[in-house]
C-alpha positions in Angstrom: -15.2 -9.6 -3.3 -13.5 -9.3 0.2 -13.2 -5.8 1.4 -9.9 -6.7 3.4 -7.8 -7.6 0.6 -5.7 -4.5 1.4 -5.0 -6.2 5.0 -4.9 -9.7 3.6 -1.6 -7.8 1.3 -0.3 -6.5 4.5 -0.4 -9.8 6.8 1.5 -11.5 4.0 4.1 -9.2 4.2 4.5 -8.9 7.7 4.2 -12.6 8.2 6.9 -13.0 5.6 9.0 -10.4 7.2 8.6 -12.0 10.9 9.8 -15.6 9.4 12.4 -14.6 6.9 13.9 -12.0 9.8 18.2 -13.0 9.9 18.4 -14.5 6.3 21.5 -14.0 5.1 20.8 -11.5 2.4 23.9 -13.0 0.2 22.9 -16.4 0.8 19.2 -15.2 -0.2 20.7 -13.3 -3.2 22.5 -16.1 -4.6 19.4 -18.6 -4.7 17.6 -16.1 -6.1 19.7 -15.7 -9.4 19.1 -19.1 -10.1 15.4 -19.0 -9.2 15.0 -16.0 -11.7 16.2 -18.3 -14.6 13.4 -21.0 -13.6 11.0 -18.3 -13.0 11.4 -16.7 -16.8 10.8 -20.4 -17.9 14.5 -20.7 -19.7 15.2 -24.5 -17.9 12.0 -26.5 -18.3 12.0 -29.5 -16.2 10.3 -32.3 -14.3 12.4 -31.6 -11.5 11.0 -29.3 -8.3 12.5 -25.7 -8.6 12.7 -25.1 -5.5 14.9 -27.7 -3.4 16.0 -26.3 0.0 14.9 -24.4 2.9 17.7 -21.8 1.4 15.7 -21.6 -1.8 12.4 -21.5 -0.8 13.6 -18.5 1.9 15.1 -16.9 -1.3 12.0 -17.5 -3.2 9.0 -16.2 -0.9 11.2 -13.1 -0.1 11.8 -12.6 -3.9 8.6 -14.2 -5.8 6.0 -14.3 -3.1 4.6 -10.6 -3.0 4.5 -10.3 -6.8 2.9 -14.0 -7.4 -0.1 -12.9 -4.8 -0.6 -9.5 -6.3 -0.5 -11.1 -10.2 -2.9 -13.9 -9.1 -5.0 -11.7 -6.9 -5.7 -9.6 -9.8 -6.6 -12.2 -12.2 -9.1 -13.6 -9.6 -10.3 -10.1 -9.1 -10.9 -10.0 -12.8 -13.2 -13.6 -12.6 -15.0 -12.3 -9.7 -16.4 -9.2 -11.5 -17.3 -11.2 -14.0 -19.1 -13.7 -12.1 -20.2 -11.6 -9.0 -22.8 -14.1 -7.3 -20.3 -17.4 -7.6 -17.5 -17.4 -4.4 -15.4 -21.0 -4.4 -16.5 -23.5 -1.6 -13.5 -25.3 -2.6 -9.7 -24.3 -4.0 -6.7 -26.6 -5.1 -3.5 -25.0 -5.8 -1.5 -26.8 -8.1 2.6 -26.4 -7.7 1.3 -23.8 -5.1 4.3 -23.9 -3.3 4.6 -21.4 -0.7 1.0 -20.5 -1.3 0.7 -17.3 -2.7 -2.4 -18.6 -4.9 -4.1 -19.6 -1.4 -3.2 -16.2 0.2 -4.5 -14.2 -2.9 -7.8 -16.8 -3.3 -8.3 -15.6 0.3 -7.9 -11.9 -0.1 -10.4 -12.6 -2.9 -13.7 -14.0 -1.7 -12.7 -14.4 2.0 -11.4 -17.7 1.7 -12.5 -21.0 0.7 -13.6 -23.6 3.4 -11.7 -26.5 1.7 -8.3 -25.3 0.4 -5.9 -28.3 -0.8 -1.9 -26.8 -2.3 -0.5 -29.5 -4.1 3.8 -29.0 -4.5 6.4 -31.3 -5.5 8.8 -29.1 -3.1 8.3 -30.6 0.5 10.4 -27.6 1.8 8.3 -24.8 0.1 4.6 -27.0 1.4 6.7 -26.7 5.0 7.4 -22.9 4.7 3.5 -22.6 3.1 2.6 -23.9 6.2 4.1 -22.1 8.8 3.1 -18.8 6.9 -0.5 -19.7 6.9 -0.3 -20.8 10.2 0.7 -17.4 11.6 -2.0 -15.8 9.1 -5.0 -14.0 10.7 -7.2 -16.2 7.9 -9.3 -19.5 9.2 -9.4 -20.6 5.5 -5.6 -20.4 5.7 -4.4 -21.9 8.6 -7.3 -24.6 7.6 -5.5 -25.5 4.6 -4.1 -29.2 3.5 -0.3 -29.1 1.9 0.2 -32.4 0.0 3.1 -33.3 -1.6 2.6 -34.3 -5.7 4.4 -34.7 -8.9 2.9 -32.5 -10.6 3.2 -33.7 -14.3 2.1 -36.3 -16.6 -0.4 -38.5 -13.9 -1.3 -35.8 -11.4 -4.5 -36.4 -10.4 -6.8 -33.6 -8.9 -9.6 -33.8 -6.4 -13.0 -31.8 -8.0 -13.2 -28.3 -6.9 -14.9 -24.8 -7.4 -11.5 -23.5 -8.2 -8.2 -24.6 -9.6 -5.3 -21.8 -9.5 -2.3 -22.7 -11.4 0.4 -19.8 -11.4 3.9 -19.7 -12.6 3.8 -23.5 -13.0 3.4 -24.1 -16.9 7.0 -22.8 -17.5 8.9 -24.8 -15.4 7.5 -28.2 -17.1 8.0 -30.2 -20.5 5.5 -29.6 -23.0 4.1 -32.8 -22.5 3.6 -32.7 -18.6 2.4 -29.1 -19.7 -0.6 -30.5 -21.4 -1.3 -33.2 -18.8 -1.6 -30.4 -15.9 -3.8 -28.0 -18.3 -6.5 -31.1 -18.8 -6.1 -32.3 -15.3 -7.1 -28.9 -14.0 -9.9 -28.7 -17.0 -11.1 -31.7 -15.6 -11.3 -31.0 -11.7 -12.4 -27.2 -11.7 -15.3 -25.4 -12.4 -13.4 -22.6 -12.4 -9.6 -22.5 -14.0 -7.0 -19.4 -13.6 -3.5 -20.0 -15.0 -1.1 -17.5 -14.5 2.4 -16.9 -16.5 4.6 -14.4 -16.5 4.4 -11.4 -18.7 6.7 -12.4 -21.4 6.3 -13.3 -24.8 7.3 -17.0 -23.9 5.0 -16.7 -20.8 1.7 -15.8 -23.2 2.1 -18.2 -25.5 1.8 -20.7 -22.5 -1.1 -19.2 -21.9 -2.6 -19.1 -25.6 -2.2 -22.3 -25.9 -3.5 -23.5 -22.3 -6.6 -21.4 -23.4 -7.2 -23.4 -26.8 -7.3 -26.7 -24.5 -9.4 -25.3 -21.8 -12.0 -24.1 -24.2 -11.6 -27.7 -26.3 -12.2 -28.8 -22.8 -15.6 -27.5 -22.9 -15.0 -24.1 -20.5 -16.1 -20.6 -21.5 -13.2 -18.0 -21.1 -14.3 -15.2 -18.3 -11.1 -13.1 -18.4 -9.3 -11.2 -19.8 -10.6 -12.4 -23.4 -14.3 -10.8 -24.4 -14.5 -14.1 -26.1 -13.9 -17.6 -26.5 -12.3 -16.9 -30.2 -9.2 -16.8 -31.8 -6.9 -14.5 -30.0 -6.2 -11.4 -32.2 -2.8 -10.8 -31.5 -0.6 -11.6 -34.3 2.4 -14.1 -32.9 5.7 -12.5 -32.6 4.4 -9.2 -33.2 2.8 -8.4 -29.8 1.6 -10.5 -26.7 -0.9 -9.8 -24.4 -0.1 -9.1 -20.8 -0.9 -6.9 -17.8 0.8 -5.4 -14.5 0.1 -5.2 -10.6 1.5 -2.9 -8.7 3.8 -4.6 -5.4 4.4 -3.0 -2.1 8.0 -4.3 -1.4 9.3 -5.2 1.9 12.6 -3.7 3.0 13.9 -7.5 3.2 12.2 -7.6 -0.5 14.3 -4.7 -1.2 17.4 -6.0 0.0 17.3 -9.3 -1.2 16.6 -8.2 -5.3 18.9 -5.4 -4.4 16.3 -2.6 -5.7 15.7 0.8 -3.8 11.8 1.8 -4.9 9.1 0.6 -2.0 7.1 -1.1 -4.9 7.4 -2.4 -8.4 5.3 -3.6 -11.0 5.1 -7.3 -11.8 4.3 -8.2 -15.6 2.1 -11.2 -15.8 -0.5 -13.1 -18.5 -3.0 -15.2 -17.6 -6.8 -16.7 -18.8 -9.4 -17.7 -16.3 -12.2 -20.2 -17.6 -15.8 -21.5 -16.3 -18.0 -24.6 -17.0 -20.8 -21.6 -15.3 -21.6 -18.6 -16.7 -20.1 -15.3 -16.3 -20.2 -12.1 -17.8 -17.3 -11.4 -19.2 -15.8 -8.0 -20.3 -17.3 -5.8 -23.4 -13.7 -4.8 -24.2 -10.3 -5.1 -22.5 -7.7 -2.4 -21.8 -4.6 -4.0 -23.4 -2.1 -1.6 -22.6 -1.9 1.5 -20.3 -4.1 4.2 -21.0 -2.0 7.7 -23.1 -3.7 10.2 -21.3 -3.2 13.7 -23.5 -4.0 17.3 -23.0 -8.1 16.7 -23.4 -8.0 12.7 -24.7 -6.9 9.4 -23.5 -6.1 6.8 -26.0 -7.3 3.5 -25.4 -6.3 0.1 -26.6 -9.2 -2.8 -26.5 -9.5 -6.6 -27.5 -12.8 -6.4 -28.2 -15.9 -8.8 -29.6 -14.0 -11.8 -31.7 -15.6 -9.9 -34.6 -13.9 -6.9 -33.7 -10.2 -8.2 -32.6 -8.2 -5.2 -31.5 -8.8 -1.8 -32.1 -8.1 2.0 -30.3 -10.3 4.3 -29.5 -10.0 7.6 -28.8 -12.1 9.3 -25.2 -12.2 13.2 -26.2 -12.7 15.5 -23.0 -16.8 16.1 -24.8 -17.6 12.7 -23.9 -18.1 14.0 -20.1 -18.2 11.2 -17.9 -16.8 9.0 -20.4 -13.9 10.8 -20.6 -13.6 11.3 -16.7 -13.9 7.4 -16.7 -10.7 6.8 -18.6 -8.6 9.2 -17.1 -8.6 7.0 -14.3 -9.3 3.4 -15.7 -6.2 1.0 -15.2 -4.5 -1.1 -17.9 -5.9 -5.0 -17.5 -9.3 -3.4 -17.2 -12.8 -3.7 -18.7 -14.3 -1.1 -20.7 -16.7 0.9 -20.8 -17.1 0.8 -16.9 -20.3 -0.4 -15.2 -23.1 2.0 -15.3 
């Protein structure tokens, strides 16, 4: 994995700062409203979210940090389990601004064919200019293409397909035709939804077609079984932590420098990887001498808690500071 993730975080919000610099925070604050309903997938369409300049200014200051740290995470998550494999080659599908390309980057130290497919020509043209003032050759290397992306996209092959905060904002139908599209073209897949209920049953069900497709799930599932969770009872999802920029701040109207942005997602292979023992599917309960743990585990095992007591030495030591989202038991 690339050690300069951390600075990869940083040049993003900086770049995004430097851009965005004079936007009227109102103006911004308005768009943003009606980006949030589109983001939390309540108007499905097969119309581009994001139309104008105003909205896509409105949407990298308010979507753009958390997208790259959810997707960044999720990739982090494929790359430990497949450790030797780095993409040659990434497409981006609905990348928009390019978060996916950004975090794909931070990653593996960047692709050296990187295509973002949008429907949005304003969002491709703000991708652009941000990757152009990025420090990253993979980035500023990077071809934005305009594309319906629906029923009749059609995808170059590639080591990697990233599709994040897409599946929401499409029709069941055009839904389907992107999941098989990107089954298709990748030999590695990573969808990314947010962390709602409605979010991770997108997911679910993009991960019954990807492994009908023929991939093997990598992360977070241990296997390629029936999820576990029991629908409408529970639904699996994890967090990232996100630096916020003051013009972040100002434009969702918050005061804390970060904030924690609730995502689902699946990544799948047509490679091998190694993929997680067991899962941390909630954040660790840390008590006076034991930490309570909940895992998806084996498909034989489904879900389960277990209990690290303070006798279990390094065990125990282990799970004090082990964060939710991640495998367990750690790496010897």
């Amino acid at each position: 994995m690339n050690a300069s993730a951390p600075t990869t975080a940083e040049t993003l919000r900086s770049t995004l700062g430097g851009l965005l610099d004079g936007l009227p925070p109102k103006q911004a604050a308005a768009a943003v409203e009606r980006l949030i309903a589109s983001y939390r997938g309540q108007t499905p369409t097969d119309a581009p979210v994001l139309r104008d300049r105003s909205d896509v200014a409105a949407y990298a200051a308010y979507r753009m940090p958390a997208t790259f740290e959810a997707v960044r995470s999720a990739l982090g998550e494929l790359a430990e389990a497949a450790p030797d494999w780095a993409p040659a080659s990434h497409v981006d599908v609905g990348g928009g601004t390019g978060a996916a390309t950004w975090a794909v980057d931070a990653t593996w130290d960047g692709p050296r064919e990187t295509t973002v497919l949008d429907w949005a020509e304003p969002a491709l043209a703000l991708g652009r200019e941000l990757a152009a003032a990025s420090g990253s050759e993979a980035l500023r290397g990077a071809a934005w293409r305009r594309a319906v992306i629906g029923a009749g996209l059609s995808l170059p092959e590639a080591d990697l397909v990233t599709v994040s905060y897409v599946l929401g904002e499409l029709t069941p139908q055009a839904r389907t035709a992107v999941v098989a599209e990107a089954a298709r073209a990748g030999q590695a897949v990573v969808l990314i939804e947010p962390g709602t209920p409605e979010g991770y049953l997108r997911i679910r069900e993009a991960r019954d077609q990807l492994i009908a497709a023929g991939l093997r799930i990598a992360a977070p599932c241990p296997h390629d079984g029936t999820c576990p969770i029991e629908v409408g009872q529970d639904w699996c999802h994890f967090s990232a932590r996100v630096s916020r920029s003051s013009l972040h701040r100002q434009v969702k109207g918050g005061s804390l420098p970060y904030e924690d942005e609730k995502f689902s997602y699946v990544a799948a292979t047509r490679f091998p990887t190694e993929p997680a023992t067991s899962r941390i599917t909630r954040k660790p309960q840390i008590r006076k001498g034991l930490v309570l743990l909940e895992l998806c585990g084996p498909a034989e095992a489904g879900l389960t808690r277990v209990n690290v007591t303070k006798r279990q030495g390094d065990l125990y030591k282990a799970a004090r500071d082990v964060d939710w989202g991640r495998a367990w038991p750690p790496a010897p």
